[in-house]
C-alpha positions as CSV (number, residue, x, y, z in Angstrom):
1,X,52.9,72.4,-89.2
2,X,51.4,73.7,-86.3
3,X,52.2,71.2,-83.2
4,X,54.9,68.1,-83.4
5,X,54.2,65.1,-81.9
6,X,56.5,64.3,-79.4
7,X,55.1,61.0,-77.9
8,X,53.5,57.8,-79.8
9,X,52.7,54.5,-78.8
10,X,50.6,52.2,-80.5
11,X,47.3,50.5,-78.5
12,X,46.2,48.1,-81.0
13,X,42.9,47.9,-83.0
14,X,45.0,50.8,-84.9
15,X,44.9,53.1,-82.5
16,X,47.5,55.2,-81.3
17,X,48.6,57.1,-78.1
18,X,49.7,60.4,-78.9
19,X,51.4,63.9,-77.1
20,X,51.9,67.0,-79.2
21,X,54.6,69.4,-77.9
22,X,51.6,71.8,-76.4
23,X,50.3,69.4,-74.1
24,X,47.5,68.3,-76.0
25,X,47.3,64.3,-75.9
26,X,44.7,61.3,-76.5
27,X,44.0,58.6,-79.0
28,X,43.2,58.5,-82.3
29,X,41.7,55.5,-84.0
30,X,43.3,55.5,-87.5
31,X,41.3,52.1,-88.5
32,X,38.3,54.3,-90.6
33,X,41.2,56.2,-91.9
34,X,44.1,53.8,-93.4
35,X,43.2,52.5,-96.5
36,X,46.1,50.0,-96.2
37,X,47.2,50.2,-99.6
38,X,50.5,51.5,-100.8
39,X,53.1,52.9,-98.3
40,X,50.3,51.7,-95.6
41,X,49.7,47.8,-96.6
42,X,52.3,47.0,-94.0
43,X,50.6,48.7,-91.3
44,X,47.6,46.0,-91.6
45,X,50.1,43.9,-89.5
46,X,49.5,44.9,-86.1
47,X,53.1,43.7,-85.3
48,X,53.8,46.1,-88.1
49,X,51.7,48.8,-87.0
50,X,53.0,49.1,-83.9
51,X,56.8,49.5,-84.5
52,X,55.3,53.1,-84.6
53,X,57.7,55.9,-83.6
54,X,58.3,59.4,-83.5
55,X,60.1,61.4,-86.3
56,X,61.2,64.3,-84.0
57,X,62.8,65.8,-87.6
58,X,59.3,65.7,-88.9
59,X,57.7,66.3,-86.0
60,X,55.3,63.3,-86.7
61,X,54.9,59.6,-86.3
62,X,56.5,57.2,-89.0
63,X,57.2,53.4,-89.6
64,X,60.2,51.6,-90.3
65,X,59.0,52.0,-94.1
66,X,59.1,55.3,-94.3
67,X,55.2,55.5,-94.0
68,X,54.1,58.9,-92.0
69,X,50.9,60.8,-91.2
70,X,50.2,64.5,-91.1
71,X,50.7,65.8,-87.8
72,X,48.5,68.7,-88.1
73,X,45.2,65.7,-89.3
74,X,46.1,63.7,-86.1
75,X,46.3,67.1,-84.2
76,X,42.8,67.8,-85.4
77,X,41.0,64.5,-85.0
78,X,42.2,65.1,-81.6
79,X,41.1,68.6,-80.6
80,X,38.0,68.2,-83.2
81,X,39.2,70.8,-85.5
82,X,39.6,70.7,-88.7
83,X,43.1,70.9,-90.1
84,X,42.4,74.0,-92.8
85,X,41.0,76.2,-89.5
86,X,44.4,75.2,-87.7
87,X,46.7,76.9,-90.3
88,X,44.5,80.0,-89.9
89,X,45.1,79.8,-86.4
């Protein structure tokens, strides 16, 4: 893992709020992304969805289910880079 997250807040419409620990921050629509099946049906429930919060362990957000998302994706949907050219950073 190359950056933790170290702020989340969810905005609705899936989309959350995020801060990585190097300054880097935005929003990342998750909606084209989730396929809300599994660990993830819950998070169809926007109440649900938005009981996000930070792992600061993990470095990454998570849900009262134990759900999480790779911090280094969310990194890269934010910055536009993929997340295989950020581990050969």
């Amino acid at each position: 893992m190359l950056q933790d997250i170290v702020a989340a807040n969810a905005l609705g419409d899936y989309r959350l709020q995020l801060r990585f620990d190097d300054g880097v921050e935005g929003v990342v629509d998750l909606a084209p992304h989730l396929s809300f099946r599994g660990v993830f049906e819950p998070l169809r429930d926007p109440t649900y969805f938005a009981q996000v919060r930070v792992d600061r362990e993990l470095g990454t957000v998570t849900w009262p289910n134990g759900a999480d998302l790779d911090p280094d994706v969310l990194y890269g949907r934010l910055t536009g880079t993929p997340a295989g050219e950020l581990a050969r950073r």
